[in-house]
Backbone as JSON, one array per atom type, in Angstrom:
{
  "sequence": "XXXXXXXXXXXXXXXXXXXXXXXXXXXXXXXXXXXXXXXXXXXXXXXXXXXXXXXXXXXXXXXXXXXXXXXXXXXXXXXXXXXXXXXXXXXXXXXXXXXXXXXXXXXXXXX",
  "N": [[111.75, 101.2, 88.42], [112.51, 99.16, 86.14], [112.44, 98.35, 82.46], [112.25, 94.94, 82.1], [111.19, 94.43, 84.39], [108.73, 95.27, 84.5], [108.0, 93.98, 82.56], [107.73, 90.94, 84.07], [105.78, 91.38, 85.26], [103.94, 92.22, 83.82], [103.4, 89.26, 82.54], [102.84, 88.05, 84.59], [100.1, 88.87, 85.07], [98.96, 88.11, 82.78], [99.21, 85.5, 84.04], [97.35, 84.71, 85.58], [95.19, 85.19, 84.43], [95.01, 82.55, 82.87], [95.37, 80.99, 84.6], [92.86, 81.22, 85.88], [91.41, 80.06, 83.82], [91.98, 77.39, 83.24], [90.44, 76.75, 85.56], [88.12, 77.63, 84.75], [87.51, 77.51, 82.17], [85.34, 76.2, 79.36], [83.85, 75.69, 76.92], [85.18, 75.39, 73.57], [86.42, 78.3, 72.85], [86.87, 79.76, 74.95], [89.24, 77.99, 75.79], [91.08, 78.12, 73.95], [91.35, 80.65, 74.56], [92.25, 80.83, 77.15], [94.69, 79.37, 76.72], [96.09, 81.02, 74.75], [96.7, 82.87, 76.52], [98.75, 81.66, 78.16], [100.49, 81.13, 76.42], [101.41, 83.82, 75.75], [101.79, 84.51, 78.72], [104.46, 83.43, 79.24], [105.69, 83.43, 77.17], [106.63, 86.15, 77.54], [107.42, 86.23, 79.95], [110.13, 84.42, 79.87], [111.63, 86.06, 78.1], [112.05, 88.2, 79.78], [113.5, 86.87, 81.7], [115.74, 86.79, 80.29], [117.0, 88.89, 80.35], [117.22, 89.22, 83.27], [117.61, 87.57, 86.7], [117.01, 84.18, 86.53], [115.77, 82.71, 88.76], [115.02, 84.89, 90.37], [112.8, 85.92, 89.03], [110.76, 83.92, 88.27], [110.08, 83.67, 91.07], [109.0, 85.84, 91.16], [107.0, 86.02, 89.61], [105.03, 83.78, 89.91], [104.85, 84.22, 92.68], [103.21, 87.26, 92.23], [101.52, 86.03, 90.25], [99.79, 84.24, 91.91], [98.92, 85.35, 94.04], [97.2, 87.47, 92.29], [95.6, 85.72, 91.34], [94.39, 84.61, 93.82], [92.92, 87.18, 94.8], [91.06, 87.6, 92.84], [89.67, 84.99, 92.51], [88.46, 86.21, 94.92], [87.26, 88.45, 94.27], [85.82, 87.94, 91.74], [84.65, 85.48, 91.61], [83.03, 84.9, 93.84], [84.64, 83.46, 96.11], [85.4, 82.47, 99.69], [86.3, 85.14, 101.3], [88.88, 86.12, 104.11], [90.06, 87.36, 106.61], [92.72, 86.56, 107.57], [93.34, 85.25, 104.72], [93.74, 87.36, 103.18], [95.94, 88.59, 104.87], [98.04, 86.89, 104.76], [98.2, 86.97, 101.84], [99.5, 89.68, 101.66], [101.83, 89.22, 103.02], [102.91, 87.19, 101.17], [103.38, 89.17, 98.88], [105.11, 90.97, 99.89], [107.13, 89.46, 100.8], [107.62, 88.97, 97.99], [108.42, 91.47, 97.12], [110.73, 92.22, 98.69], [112.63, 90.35, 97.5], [112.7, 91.16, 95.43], [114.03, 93.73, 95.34], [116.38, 92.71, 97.09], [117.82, 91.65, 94.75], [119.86, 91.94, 92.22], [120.24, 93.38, 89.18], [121.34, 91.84, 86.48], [122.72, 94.02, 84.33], [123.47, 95.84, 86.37], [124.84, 94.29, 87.82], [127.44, 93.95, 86.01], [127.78, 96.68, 85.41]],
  "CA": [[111.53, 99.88, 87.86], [113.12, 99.19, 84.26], [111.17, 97.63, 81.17], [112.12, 94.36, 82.56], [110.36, 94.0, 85.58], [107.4, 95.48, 83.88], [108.0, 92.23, 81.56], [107.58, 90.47, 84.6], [104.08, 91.94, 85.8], [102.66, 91.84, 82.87], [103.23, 87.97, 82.03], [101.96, 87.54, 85.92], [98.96, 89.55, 84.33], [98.73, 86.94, 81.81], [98.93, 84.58, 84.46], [95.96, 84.91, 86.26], [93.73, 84.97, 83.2], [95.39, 80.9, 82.32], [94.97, 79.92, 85.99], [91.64, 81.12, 85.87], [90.72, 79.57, 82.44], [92.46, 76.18, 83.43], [89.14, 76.32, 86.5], [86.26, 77.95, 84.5], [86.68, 76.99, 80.93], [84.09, 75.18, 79.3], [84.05, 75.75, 75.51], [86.28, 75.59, 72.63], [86.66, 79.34, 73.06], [87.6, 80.16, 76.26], [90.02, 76.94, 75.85], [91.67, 78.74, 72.97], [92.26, 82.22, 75.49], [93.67, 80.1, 78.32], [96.1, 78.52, 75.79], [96.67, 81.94, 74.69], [97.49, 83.77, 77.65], [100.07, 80.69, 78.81], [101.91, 81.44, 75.24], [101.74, 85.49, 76.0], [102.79, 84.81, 79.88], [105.42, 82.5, 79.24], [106.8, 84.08, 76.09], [106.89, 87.6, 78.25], [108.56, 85.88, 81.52], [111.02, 84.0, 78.99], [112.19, 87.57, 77.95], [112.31, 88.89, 80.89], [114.43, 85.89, 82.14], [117.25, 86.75, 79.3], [118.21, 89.87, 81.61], [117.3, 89.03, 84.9], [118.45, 86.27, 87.67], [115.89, 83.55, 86.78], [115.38, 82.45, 89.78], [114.2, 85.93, 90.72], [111.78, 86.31, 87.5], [110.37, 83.02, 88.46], [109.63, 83.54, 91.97], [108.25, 87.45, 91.44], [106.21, 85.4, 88.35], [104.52, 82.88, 90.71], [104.21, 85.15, 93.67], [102.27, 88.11, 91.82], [100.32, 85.18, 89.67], [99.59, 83.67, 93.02], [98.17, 87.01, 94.87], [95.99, 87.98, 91.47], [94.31, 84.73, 91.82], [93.12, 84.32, 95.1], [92.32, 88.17, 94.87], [90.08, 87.58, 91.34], [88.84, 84.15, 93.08], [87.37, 86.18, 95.8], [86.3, 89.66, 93.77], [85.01, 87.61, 91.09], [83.56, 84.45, 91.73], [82.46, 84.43, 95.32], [85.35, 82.55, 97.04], [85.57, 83.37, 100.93], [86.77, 86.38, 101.9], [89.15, 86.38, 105.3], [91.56, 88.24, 107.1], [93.87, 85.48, 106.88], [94.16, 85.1, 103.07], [94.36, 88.33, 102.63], [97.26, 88.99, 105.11], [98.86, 85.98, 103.67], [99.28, 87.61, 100.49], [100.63, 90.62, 101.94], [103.05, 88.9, 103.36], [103.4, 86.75, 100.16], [104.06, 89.74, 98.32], [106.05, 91.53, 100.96], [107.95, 88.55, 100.18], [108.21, 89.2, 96.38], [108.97, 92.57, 97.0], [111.78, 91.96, 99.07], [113.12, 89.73, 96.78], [113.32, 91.95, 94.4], [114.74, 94.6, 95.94], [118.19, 92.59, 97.34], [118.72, 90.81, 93.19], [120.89, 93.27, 91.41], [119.84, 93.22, 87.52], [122.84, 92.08, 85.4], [123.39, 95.01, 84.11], [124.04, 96.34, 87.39], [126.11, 93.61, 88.22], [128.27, 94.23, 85.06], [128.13, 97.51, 85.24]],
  "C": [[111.83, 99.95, 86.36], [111.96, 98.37, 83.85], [111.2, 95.81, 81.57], [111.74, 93.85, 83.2], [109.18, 93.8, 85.41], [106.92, 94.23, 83.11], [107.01, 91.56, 82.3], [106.15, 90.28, 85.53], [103.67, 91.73, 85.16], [102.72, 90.13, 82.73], [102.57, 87.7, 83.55], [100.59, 87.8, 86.12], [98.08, 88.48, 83.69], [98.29, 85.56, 82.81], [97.45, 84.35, 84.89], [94.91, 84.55, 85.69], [93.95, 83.07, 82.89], [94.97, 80.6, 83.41], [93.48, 79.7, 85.91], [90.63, 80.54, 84.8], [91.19, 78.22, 82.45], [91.09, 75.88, 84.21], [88.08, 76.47, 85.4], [86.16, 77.27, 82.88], [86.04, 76.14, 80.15], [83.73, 75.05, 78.21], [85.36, 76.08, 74.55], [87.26, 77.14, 72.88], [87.49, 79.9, 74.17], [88.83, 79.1, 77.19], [91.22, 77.55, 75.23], [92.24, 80.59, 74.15], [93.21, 81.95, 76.3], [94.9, 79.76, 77.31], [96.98, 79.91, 75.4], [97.32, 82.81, 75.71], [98.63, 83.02, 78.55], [100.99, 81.23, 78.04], [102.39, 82.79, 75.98], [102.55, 85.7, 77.65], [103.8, 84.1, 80.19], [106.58, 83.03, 78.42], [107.78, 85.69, 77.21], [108.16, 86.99, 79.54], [109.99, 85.1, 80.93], [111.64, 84.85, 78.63], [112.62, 88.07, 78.95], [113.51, 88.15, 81.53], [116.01, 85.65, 81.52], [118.04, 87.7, 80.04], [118.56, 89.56, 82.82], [117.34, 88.15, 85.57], [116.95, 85.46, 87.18], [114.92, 83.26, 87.41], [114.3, 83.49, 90.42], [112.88, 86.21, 90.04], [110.81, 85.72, 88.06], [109.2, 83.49, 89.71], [108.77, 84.86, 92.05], [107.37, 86.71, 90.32], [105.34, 85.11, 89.4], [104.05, 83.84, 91.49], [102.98, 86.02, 93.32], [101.08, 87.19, 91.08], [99.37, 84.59, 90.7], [97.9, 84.53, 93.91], [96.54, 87.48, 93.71], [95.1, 87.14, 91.59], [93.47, 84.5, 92.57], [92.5, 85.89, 95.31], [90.97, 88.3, 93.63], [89.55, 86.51, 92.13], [87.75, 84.9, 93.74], [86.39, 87.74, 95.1], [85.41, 89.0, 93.01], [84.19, 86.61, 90.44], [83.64, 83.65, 92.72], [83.22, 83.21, 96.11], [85.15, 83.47, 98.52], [86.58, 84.51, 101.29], [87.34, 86.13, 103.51], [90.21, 87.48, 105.79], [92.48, 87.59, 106.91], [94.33, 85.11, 105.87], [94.5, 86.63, 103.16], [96.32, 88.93, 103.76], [98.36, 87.89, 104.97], [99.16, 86.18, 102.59], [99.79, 88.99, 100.68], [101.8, 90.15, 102.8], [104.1, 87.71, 102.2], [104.37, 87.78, 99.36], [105.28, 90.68, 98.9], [107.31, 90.41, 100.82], [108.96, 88.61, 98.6], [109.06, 90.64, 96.53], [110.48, 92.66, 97.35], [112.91, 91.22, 98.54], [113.76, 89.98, 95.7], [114.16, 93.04, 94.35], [116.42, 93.95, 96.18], [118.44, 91.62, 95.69], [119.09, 92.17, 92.8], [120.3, 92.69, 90.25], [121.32, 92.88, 87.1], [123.43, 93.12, 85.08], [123.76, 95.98, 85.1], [125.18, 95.73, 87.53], [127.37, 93.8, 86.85], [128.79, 95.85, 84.93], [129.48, 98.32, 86.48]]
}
């Protein structure tokens, strides 16, 4: 995995914390983090998006932001727990993965 991809995890990193601060926050403060962690996972996936197929960035963005959520929903503030979400996001990410796997990086394709 190149520094790129990594881009791409971490701003989906970032995500998680905004999704989850769009539900819970409730003071000035924790208004001001969400806001921050949109800039930090937007700026990051914006970078990442200068090398790699957009489209791909995008959808491995979303996907992994997707997965951290309903996995932080249910570790850390008591959403239901099933078999069914959870093998819905292994097949979400089984999804991303795969996705990522058949895009060539530019610099493949150029090279």
């Amino acid at each position: 995995m190149n520094k790129e991809w990594l881009k791409v995890i971490i701003a989906a990193f970032f995500e998680v914390f905004w999704v989850i601060g769009l539900k819970h926050a409730d003071d000035i403060w924790s208004w001001v983090g969400t806001v921050i962690a949109i800039a930090i996972s937007f700026y990051i996936m914006i970078m990442a998006g200068k090398t790699l197929p957009v489209g791909t960035v995008y959808a491995v963005f979303v996907g992994l932001g997707t997965a951290g959520t309903v996995i932080a929903d249910i570790m850390f503030f008591g959403d239901a727990f099933s078999a069914a979400k959870i093998g819905l996001i292994i097949l979400l990410l089984a999804g991303v993965v795969g996705l990522k796997l058949v895009t060539k990086d530019e610099k493949e394709v150029t090279s």
